[in-house]
mmJSON file of the N, C-alpha and C atoms, coordinates in Angstrom:
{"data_MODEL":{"atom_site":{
"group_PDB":["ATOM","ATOM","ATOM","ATOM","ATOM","ATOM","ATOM","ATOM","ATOM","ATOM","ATOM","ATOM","ATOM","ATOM","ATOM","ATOM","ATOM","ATOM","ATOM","ATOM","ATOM","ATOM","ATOM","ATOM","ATOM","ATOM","ATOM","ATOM","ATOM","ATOM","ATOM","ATOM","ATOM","ATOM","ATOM","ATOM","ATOM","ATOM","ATOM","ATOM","ATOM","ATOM","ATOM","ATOM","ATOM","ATOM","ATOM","ATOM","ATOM","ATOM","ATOM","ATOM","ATOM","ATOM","ATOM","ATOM","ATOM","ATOM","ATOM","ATOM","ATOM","ATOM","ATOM","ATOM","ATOM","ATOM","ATOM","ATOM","ATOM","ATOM","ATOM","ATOM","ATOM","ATOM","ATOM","ATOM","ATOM","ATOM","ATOM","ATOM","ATOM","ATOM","ATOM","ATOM","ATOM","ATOM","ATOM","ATOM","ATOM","ATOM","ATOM","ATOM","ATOM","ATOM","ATOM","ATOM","ATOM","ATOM","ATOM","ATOM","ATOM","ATOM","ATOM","ATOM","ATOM","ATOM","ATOM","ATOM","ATOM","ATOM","ATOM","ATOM","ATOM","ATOM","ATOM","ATOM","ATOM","ATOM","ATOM","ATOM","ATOM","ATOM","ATOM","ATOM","ATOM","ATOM","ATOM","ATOM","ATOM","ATOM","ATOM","ATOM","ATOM","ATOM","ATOM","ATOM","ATOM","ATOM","ATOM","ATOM","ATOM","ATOM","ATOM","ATOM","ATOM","ATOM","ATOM"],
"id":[1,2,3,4,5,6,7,8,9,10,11,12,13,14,15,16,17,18,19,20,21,22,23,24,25,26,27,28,29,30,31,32,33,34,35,36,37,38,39,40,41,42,43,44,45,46,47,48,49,50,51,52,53,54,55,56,57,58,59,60,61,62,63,64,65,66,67,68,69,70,71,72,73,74,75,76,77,78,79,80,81,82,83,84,85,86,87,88,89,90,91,92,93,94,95,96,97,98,99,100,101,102,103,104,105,106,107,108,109,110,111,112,113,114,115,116,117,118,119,120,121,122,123,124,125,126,127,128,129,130,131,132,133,134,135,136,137,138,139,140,141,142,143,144,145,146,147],
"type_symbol":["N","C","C","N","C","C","N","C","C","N","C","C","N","C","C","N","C","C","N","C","C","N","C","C","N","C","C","N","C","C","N","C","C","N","C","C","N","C","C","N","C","C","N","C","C","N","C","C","N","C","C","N","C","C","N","C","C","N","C","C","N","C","C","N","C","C","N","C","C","N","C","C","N","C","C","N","C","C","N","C","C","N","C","C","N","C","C","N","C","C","N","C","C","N","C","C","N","C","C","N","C","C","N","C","C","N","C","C","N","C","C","N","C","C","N","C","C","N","C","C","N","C","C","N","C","C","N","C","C","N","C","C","N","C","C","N","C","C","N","C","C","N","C","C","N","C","C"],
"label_atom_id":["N","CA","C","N","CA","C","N","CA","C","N","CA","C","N","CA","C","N","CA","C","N","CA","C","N","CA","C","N","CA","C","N","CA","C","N","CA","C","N","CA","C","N","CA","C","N","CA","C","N","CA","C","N","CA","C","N","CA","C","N","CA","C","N","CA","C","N","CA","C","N","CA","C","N","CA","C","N","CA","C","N","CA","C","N","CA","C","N","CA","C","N","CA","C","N","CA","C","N","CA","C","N","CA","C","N","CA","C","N","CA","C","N","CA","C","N","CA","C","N","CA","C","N","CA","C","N","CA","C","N","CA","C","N","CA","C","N","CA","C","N","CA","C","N","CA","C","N","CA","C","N","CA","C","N","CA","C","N","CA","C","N","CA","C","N","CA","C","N","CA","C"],
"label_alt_id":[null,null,null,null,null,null,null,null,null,null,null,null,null,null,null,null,null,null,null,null,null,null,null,null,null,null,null,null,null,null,null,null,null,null,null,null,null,null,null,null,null,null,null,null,null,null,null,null,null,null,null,null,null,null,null,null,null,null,null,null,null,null,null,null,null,null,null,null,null,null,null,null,null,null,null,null,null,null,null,null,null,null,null,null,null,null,null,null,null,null,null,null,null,null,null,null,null,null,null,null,null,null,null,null,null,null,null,null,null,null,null,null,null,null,null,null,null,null,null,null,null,null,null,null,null,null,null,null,null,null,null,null,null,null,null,null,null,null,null,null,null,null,null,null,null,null,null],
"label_comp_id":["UNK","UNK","UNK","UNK","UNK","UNK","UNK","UNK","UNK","UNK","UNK","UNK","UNK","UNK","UNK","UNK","UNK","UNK","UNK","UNK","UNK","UNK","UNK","UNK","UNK","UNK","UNK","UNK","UNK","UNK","UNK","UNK","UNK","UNK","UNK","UNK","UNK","UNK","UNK","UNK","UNK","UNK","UNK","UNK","UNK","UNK","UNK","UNK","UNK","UNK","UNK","UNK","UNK","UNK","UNK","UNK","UNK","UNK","UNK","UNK","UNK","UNK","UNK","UNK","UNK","UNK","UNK","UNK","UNK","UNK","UNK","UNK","UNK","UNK","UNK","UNK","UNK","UNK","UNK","UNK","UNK","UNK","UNK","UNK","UNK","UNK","UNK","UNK","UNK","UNK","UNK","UNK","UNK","UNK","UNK","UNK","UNK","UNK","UNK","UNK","UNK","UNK","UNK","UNK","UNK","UNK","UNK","UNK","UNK","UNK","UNK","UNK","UNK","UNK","UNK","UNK","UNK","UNK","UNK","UNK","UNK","UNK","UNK","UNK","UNK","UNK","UNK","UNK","UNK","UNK","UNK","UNK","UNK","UNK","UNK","UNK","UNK","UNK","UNK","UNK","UNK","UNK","UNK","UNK","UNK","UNK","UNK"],
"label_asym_id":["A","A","A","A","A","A","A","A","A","A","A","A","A","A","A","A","A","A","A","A","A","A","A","A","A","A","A","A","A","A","A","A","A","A","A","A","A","A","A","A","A","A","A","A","A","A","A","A","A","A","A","A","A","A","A","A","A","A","A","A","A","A","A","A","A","A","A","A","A","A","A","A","A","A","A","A","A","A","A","A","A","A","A","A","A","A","A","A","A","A","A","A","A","A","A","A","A","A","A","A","A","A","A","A","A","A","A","A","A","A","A","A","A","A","A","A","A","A","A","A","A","A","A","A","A","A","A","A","A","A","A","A","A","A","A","A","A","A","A","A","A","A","A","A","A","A","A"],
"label_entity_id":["1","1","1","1","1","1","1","1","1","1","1","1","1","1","1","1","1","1","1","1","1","1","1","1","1","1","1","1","1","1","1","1","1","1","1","1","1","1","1","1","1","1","1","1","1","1","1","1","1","1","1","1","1","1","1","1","1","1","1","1","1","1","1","1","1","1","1","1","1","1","1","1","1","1","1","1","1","1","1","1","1","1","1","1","1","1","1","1","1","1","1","1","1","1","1","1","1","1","1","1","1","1","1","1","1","1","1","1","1","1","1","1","1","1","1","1","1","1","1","1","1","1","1","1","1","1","1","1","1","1","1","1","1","1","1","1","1","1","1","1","1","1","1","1","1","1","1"],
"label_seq_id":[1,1,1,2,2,2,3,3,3,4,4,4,5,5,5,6,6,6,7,7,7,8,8,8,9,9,9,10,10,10,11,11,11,12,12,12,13,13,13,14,14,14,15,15,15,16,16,16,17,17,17,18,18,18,19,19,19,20,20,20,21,21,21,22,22,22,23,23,23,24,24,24,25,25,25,26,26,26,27,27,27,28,28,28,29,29,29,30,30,30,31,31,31,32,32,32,33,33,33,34,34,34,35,35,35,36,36,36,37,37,37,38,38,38,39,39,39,40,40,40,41,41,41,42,42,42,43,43,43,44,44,44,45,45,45,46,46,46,47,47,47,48,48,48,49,49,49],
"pdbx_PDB_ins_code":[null,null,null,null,null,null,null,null,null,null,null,null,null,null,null,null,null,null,null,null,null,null,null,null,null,null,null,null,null,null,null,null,null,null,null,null,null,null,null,null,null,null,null,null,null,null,null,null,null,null,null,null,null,null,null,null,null,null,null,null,null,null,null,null,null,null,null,null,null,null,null,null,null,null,null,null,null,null,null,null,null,null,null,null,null,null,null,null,null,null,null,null,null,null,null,null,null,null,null,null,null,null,null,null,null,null,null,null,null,null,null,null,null,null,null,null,null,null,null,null,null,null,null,null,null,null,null,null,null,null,null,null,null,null,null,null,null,null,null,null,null,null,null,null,null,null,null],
"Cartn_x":[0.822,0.0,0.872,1.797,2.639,3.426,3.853,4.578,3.555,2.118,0.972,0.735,0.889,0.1,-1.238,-1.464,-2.888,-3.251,-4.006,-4.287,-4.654,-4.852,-4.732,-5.729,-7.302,-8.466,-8.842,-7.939,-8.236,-7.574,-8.433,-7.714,-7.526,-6.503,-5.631,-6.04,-7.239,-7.198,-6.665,-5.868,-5.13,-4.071,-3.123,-2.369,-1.53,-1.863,-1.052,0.581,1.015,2.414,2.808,3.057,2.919,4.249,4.754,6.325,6.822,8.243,8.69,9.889,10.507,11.132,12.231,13.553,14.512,15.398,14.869,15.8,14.427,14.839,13.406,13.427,12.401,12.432,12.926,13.23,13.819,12.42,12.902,11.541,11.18,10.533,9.582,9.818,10.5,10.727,9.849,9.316,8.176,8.299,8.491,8.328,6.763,7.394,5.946,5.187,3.351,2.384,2.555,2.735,2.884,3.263,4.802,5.607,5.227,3.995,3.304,1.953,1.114,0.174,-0.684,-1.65,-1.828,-3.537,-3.924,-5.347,-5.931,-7.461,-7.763,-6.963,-6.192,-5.08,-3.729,-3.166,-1.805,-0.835,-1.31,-0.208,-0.915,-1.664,-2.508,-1.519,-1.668,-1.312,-1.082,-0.128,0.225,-0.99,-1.402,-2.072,-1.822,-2.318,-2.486,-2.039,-1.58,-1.455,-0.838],
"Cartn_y":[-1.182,0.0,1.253,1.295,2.383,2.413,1.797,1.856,2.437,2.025,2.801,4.252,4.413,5.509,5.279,4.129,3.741,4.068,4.501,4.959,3.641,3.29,2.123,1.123,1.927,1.766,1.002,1.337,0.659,-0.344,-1.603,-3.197,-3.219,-3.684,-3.769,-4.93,-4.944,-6.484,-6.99,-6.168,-6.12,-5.815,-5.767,-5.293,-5.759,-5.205,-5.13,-4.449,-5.463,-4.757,-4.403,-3.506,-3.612,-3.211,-3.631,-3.12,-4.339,-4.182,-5.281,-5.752,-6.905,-8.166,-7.863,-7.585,-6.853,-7.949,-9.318,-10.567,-11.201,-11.989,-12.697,-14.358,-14.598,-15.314,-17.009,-17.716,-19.118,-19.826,-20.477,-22.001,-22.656,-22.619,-23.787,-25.259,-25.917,-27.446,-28.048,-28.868,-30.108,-31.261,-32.031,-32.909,-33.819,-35.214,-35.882,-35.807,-35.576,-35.497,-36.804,-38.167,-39.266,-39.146,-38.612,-38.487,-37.446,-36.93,-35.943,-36.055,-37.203,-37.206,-39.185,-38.302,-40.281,-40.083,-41.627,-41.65,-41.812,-41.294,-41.585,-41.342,-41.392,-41.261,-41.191,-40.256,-39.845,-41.056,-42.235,-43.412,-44.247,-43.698,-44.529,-44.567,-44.99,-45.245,-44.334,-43.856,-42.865,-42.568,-41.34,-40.889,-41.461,-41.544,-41.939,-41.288,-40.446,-39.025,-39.348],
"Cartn_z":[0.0,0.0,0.0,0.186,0.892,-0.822,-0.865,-2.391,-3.875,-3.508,-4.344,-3.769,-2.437,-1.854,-1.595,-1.467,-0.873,0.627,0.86,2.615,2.838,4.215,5.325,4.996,4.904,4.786,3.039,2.129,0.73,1.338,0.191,-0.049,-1.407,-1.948,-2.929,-3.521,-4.548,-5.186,-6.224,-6.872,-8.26,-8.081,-8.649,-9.747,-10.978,-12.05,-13.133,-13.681,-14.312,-14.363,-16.017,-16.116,-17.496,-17.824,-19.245,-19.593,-20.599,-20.612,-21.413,-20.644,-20.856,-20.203,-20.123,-19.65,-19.324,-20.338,-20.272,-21.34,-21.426,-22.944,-23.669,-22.609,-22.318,-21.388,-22.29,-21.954,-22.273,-22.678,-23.56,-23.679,-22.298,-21.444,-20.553,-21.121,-20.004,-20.121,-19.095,-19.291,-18.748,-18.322,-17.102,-16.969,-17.817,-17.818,-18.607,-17.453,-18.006,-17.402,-15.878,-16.933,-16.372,-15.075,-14.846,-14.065,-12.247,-12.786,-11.279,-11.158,-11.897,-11.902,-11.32,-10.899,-10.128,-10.738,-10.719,-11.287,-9.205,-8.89,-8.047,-6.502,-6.762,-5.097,-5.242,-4.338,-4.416,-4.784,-4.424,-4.361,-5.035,-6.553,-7.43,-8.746,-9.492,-10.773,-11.755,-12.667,-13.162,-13.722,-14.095,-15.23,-16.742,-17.679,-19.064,-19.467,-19.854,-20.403,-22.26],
"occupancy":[1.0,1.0,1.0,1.0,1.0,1.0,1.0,1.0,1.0,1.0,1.0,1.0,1.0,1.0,1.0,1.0,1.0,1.0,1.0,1.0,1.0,1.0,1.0,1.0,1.0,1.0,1.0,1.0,1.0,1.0,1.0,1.0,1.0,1.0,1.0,1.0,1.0,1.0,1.0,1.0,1.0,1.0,1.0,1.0,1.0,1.0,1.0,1.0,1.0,1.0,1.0,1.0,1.0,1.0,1.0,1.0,1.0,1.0,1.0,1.0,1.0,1.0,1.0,1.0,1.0,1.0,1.0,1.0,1.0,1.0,1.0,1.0,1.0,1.0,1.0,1.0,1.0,1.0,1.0,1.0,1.0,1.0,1.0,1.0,1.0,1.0,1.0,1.0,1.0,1.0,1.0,1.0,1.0,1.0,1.0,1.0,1.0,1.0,1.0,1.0,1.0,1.0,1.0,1.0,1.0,1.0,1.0,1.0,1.0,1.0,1.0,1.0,1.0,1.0,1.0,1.0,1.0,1.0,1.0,1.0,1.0,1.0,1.0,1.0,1.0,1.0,1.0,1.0,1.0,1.0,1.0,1.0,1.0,1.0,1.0,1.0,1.0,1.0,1.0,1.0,1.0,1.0,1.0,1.0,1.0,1.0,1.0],
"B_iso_or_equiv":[0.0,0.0,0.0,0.0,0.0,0.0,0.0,0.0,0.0,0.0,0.0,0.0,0.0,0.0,0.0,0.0,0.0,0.0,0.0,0.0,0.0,0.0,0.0,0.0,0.0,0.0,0.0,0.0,0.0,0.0,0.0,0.0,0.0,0.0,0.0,0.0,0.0,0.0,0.0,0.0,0.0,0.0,0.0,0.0,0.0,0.0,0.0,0.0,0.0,0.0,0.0,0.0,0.0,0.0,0.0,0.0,0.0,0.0,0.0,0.0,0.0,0.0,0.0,0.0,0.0,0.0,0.0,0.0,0.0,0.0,0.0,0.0,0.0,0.0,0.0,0.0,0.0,0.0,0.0,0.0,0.0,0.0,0.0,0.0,0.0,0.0,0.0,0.0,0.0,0.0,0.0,0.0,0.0,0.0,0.0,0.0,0.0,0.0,0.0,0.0,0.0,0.0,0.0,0.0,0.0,0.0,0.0,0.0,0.0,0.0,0.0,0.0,0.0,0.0,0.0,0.0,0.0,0.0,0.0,0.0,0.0,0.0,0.0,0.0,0.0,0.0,0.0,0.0,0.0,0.0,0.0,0.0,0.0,0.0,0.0,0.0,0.0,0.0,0.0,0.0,0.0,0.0,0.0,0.0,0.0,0.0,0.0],
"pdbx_formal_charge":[null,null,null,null,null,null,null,null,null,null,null,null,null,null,null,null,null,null,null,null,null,null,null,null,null,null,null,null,null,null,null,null,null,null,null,null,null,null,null,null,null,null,null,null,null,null,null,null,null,null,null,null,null,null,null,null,null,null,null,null,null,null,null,null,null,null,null,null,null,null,null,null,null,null,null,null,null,null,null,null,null,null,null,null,null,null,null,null,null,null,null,null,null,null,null,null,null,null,null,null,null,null,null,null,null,null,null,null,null,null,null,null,null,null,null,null,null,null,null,null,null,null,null,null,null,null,null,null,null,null,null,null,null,null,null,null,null,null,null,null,null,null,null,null,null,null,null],
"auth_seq_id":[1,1,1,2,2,2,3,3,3,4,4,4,5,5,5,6,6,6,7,7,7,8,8,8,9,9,9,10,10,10,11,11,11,12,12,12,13,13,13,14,14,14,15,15,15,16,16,16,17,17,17,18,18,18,19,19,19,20,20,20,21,21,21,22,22,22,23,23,23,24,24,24,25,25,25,26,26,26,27,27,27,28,28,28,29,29,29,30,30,30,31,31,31,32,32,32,33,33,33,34,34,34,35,35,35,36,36,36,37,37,37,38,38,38,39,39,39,40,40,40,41,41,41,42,42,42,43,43,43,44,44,44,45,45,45,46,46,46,47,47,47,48,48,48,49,49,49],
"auth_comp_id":["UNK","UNK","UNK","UNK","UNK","UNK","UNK","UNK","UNK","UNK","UNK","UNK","UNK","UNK","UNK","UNK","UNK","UNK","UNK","UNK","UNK","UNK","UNK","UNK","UNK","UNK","UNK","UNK","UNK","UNK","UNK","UNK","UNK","UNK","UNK","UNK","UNK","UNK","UNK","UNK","UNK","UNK","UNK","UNK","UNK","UNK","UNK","UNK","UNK","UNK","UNK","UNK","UNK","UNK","UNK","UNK","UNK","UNK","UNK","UNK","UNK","UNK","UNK","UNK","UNK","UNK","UNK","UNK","UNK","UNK","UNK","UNK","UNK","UNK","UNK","UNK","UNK","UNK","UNK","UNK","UNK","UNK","UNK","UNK","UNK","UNK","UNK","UNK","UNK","UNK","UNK","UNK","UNK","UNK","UNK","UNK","UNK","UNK","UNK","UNK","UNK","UNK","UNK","UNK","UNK","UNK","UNK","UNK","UNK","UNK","UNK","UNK","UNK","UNK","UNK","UNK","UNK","UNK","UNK","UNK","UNK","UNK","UNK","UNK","UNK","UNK","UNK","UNK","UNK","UNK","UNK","UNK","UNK","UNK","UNK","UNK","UNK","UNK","UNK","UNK","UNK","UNK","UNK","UNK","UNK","UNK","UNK"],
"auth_asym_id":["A","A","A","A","A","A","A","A","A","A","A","A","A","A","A","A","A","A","A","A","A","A","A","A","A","A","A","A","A","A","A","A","A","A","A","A","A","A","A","A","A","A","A","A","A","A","A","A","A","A","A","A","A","A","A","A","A","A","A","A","A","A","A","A","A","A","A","A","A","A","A","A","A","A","A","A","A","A","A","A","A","A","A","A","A","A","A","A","A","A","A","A","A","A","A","A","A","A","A","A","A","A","A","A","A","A","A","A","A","A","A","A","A","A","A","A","A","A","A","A","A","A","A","A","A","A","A","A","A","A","A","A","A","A","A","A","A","A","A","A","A","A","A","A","A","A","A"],
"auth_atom_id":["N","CA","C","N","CA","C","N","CA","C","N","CA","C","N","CA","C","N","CA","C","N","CA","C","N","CA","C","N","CA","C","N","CA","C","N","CA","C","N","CA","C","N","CA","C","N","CA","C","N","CA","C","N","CA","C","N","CA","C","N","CA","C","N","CA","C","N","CA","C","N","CA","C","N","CA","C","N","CA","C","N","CA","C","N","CA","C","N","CA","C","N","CA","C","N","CA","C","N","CA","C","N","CA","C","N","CA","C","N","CA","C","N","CA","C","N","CA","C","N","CA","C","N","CA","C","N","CA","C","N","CA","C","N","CA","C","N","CA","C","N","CA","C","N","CA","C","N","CA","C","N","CA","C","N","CA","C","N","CA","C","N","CA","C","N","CA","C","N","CA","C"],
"pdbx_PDB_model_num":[1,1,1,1,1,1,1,1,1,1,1,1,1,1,1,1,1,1,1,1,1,1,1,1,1,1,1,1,1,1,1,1,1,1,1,1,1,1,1,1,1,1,1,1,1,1,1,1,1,1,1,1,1,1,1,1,1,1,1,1,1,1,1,1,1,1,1,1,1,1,1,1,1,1,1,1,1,1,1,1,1,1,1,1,1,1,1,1,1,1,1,1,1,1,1,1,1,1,1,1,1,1,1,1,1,1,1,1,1,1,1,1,1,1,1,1,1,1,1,1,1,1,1,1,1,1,1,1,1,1,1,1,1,1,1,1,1,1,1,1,1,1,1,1,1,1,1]
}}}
């Protein structure tokens, strides 16, 4: 709040940041679905994926 200048009494449900990326961000690598996913229960059977 203090960094907006918001008084005490506002609640802050947003914010947006807007601009551009200081470096272009890298490709996103993935584990397989298989590998974090269970059918039915944590200690069930991989997902199909």
């Amino acid at each position: 709040k203090a960094l907006l200048g918001a008084p005490d009494h506002f609640a802050i449900a947003a914010v947006v940041a807007l601009g551009y990326p200081v470096r272009q961000p890298k490709r996103l690598t993935r584990a397989e679905v298989r590998s974090f996913t269970t059918v039915d229960r944590v200690d069930g059977t991989p997902f199909p994926a």
